[in-house]
C-alpha positions as a Markdown table, in Angstrom:
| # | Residue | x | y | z |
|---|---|---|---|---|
| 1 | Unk | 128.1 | 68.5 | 159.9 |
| 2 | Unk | 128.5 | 71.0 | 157.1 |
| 3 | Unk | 127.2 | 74.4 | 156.1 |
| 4 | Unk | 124.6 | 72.8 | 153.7 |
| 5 | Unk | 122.5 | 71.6 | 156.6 |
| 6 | Unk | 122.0 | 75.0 | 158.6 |
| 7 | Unk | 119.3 | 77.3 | 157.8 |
| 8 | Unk | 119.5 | 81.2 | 158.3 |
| 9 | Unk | 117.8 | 82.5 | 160.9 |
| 10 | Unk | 114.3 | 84.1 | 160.4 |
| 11 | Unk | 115.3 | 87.8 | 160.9 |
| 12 | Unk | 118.3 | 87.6 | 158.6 |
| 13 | Unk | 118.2 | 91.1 | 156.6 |
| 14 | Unk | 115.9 | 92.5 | 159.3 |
| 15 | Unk | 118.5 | 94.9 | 160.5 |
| 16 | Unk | 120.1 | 95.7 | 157.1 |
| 17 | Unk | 116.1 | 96.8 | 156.3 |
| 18 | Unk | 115.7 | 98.9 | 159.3 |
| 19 | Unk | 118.6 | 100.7 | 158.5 |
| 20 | Unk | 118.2 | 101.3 | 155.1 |
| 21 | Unk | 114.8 | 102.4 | 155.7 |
| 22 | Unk | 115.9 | 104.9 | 158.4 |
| 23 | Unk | 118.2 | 106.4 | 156.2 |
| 24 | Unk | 115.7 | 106.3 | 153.7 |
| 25 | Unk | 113.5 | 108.7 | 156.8 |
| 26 | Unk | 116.4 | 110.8 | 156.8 |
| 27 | Unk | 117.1 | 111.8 | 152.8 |
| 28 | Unk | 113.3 | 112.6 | 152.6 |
| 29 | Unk | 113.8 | 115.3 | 155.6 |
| 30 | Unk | 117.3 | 116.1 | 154.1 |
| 31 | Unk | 115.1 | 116.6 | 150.7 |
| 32 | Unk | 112.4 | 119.1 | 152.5 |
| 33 | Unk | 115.9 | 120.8 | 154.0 |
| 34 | Unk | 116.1 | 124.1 | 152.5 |
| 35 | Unk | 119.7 | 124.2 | 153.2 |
| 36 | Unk | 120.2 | 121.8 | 150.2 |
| 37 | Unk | 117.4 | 123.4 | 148.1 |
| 38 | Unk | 119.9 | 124.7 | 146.1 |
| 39 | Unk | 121.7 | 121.4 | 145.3 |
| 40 | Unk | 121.0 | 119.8 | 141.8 |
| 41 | Unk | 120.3 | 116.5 | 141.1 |
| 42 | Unk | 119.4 | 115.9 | 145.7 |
| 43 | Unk | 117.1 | 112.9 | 145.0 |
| 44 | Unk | 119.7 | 111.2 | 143.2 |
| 45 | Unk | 122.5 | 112.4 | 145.3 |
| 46 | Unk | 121.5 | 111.2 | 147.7 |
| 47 | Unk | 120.3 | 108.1 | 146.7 |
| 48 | Unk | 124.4 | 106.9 | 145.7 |
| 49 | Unk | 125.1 | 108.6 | 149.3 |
| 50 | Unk | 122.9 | 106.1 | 151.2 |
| 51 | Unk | 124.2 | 103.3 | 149.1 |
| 52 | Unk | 127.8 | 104.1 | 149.8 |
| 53 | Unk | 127.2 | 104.5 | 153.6 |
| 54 | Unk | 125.4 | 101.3 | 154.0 |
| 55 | Unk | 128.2 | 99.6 | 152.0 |
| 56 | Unk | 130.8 | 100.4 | 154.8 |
| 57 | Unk | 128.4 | 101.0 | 157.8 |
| 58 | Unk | 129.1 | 97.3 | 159.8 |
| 59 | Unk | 129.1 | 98.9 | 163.5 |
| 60 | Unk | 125.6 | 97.6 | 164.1 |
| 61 | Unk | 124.7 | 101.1 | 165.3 |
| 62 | Unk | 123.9 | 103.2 | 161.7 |
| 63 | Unk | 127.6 | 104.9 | 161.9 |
| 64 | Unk | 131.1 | 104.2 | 159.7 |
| 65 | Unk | 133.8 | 103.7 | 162.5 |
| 66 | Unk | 137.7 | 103.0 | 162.0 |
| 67 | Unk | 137.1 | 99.8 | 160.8 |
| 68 | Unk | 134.6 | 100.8 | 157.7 |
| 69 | Unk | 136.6 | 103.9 | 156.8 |
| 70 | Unk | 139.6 | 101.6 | 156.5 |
| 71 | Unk | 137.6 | 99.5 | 154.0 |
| 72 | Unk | 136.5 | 102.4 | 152.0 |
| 73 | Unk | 139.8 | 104.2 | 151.4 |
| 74 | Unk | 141.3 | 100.7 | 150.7 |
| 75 | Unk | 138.7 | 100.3 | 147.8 |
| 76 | Unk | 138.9 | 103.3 | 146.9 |
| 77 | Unk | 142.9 | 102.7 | 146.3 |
| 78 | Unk | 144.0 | 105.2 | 149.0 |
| 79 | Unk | 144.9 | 103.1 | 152.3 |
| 80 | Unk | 145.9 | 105.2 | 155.2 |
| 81 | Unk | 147.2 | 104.6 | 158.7 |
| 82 | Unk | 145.1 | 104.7 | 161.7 |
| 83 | Unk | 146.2 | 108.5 | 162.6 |
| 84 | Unk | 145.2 | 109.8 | 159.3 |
| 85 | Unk | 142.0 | 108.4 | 159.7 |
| 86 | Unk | 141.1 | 109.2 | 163.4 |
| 87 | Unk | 141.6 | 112.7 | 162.3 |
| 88 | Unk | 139.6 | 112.0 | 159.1 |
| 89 | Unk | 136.5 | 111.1 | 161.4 |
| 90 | Unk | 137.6 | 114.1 | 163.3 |
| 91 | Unk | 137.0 | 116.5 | 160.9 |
| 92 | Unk | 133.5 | 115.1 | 160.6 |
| 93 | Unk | 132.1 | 113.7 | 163.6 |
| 94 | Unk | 130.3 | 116.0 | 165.2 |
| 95 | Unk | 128.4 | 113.5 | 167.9 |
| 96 | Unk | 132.5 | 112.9 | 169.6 |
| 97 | Unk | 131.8 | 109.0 | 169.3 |
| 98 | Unk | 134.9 | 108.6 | 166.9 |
| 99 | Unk | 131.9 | 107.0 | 164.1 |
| 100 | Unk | 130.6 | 109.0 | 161.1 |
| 101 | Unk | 126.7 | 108.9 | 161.6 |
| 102 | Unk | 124.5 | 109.3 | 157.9 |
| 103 | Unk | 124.2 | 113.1 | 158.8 |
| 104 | Unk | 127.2 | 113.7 | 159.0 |
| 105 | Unk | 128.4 | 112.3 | 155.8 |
| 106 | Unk | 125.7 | 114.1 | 154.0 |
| 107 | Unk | 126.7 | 117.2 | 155.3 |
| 108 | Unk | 130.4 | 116.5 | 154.8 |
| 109 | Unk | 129.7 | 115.4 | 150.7 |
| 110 | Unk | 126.6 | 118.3 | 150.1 |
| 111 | Unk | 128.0 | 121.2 | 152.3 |
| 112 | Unk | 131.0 | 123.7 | 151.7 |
| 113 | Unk | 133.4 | 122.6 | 154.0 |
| 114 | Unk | 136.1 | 120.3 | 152.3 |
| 115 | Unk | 137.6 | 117.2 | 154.2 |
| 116 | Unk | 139.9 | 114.8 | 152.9 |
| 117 | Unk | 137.4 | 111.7 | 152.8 |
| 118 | Unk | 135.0 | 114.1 | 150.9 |
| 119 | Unk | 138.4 | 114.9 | 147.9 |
| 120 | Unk | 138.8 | 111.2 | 148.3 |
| 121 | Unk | 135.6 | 110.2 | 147.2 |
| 122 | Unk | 134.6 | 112.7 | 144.9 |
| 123 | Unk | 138.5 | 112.1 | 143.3 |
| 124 | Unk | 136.7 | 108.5 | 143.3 |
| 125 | Unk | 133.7 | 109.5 | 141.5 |
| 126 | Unk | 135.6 | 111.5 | 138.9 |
| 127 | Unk | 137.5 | 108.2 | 138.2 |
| 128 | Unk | 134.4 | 106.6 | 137.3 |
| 129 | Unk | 133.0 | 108.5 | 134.6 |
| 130 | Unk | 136.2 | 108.7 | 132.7 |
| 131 | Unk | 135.5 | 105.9 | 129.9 |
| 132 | Unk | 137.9 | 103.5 | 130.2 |
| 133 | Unk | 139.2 | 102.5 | 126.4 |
| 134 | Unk | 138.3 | 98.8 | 124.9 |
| 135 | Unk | 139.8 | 96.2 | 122.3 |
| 136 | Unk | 143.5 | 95.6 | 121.8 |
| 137 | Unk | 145.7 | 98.0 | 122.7 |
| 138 | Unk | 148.1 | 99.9 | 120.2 |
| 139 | Unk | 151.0 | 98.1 | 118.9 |
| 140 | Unk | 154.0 | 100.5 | 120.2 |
| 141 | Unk | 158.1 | 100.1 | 119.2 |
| 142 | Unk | 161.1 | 100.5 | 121.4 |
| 143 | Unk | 161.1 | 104.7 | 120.1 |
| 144 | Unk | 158.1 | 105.4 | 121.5 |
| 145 | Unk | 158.3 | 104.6 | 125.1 |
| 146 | Unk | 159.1 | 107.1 | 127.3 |
C-alpha cells in the first residue's frame, strides 16, 4: 500500500496553531512592554521574529534546541560545530534547559546585549536587502581579472 491511500490525521496543524498563536500572546505583551517602547518599527519586528522562530522551533515544546540552531546557521551559510553552538544557546538561555525559548530570542535580537547568533542573523538580514544585480553579466577580458 502506498502514500496515496493514507489520510492525515484530523489534528494535523493543531500544534503548529497553538504555538503560533501563543507566540502571537506573547508579541502583544512584548508590544505593551515599555522596555521596547523605544524600538521602531516593534509590530513588524516582531512579526519576522515569530516567523523565524517557528521556522526552526521542531522540539515540540515552543523552544530552538541544538538541532534547530544547527538548521538555522546552516541556512544562513554559517555552519558551526556543536561547541560553538552549546555556547551560542549559552549566551542566551536563561531558563538552563540548553533550548532558546521565544523570550529569549526577542530579548537577544531587541535588547543591547550582542551574541553571536544575534551578528549572525542581523549579518543575514543585511544580506537580504542588498539588491542582487539582473540580466547578463558583463563581458570581461583576460586584463581585467584580478
Amino acid at each position: 500500500m502506498g502514500v496515496e491511500g493514507l489520510v492525515p490525521p484530523k489534528n494535523y496543524g493543531i500544534k503548529a496553531n497553538r504555538e503560533e498563536e501563543a507566540l502571537q500572546e506573547i508579541n502583544k505583551e512584548l508590544l505593551d512592554d515599555p522596555d521596547y517602547a523605544e524600538v521602531e518599527d516593534l509590530a513588524d519586528h516582531l512579526e519576522t521574529f515569530k516567523k523565524k522562530f517557528l521556522e526552526f522551533e521542531k522540539d515540540a515544546e515552543g523552544n530552538i534546541d541544538m538541532f534547530g540552531l544547527s538548521r538555522m546557521l546552516e541556512k544562513v551559510g554559517q555552519p558551526k560545530t556543536h561547541l560553538e553552538m552549546k555556547k551560542m544557546i549559552r549566551e542566551i538561555d536563561s531558563t538552563n534547559k540548553g533550548t532558546i525559548c521565544y523570550r529569549d530570542f526577542i530579548a537577544m535580537m531587541l535588547g543591547p546585549k550582542s551574541s553571536v547568533l544575534k551578528l549572525i542573523l542581523l549579518f543575514e538580514e543585511k544580506m537580504k536587502e542588498k539588491e542582487k544585480p539582473t540580466g547578463v553579466a558583463p563581458k570581461r577580458d583576460l586584463a581585467s581579472l584580478p
